[in-house]
N, C-alpha and C positions, 0 to 999 in steps of 0.2 A: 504494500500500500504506500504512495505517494503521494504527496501535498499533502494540504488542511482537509481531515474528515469532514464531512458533514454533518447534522445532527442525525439522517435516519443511519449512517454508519455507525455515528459514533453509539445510537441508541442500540443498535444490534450487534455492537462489539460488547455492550453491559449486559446486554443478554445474554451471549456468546460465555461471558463469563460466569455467570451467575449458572446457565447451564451447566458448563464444565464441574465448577465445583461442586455443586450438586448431583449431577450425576458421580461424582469420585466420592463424594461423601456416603451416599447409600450405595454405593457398592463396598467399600474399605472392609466391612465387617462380615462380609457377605461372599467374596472372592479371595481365592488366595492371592497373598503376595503376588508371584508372578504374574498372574491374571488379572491383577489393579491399575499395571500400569498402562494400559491404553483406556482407561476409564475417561480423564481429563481431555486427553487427545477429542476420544468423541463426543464426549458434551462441546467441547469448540467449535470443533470443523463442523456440528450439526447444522450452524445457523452462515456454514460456508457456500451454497447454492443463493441465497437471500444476499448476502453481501457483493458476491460477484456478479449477480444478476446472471445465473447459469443454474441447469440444470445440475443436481448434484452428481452424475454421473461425468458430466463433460467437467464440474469444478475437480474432482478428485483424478480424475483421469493422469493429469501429469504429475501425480504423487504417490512416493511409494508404501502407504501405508499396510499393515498389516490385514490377511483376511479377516481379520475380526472385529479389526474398525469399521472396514467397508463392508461388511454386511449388517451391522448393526446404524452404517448412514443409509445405505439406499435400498436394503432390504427389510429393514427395522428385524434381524435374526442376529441369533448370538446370543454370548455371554454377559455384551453392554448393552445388548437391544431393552431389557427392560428396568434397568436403570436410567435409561435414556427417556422414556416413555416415561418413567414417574416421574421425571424430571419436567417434560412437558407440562405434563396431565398439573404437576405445581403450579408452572404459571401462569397455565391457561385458568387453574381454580376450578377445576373439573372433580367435584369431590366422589361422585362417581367413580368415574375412571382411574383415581386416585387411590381408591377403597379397593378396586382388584386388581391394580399393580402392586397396591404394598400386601395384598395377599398372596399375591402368586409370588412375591420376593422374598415375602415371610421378613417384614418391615413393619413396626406399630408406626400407628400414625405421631404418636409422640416421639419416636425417630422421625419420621420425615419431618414432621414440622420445626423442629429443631436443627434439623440440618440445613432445611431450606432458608430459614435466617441467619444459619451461619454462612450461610451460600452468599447471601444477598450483602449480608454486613463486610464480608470477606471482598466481593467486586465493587463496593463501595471506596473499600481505601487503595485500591488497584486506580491511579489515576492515569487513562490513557490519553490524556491532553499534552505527556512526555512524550518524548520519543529519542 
């Protein structure tokens, strides 16, 4: 990315983040070690189609990430697919959807909800006006 962001960029890079740690949050307890660390990766790059204005198959295309990010982005399958997904289902406020992602993840909702402010509190002191 170059020049001065915009606001809808710079609005979808807080998101970008707030996703990411979110999705690394409720997974950390939930995945082993080795399998946490493309947690963050997929909450970022989730909101990478929207940003570049591409479908996320042609954004991911020149990148080499691992099969397990790229099917939990464009197939929503995987290890991060539903971390991913309650990650969403948070800030869309989908208490539904919310209700049978943290069952199927085997997550109280007093985990999520405590992660997702520390999510939010966390991309808060992330200032991306630096560079």
């Amino acid at each position: 990315a170059s020049g001065q962001p915009d606001h809808r960029t710079l609005a979808l890079m807080k998101n970008a983040l707030v996703r990411a740690r979110l999705t690394e949050l409720l997974g950390q307890k939930k995945l082993k070690p080795k399998d946490q660390e493309g947690l963050f990766i997929t909450g970022i790059f989730s909101l990478l189609d929207a940003l570049l204005n591409l479908s996320m198959e042609t954004a991911l295309a020149s990148l080499k990430l691992p099969p397990t990010i790229e099917a939990a982005l464009t197939k929503r399958e995987g290890i991060y697919a539903p971390y991913l997904d309650l990650a969403i289902a948070c800030e869309e406020a989908e208490e539904q959807v919310i209700a049978t992602y943290a069952a199927v993840s085997g997550i109280s909702a007093e985990e999520i909800n405590l992660a997702h402010v520390q999510a939010l509190v966390w991309a808060e002191e992330v200032d991306l006006g630096k560079a």
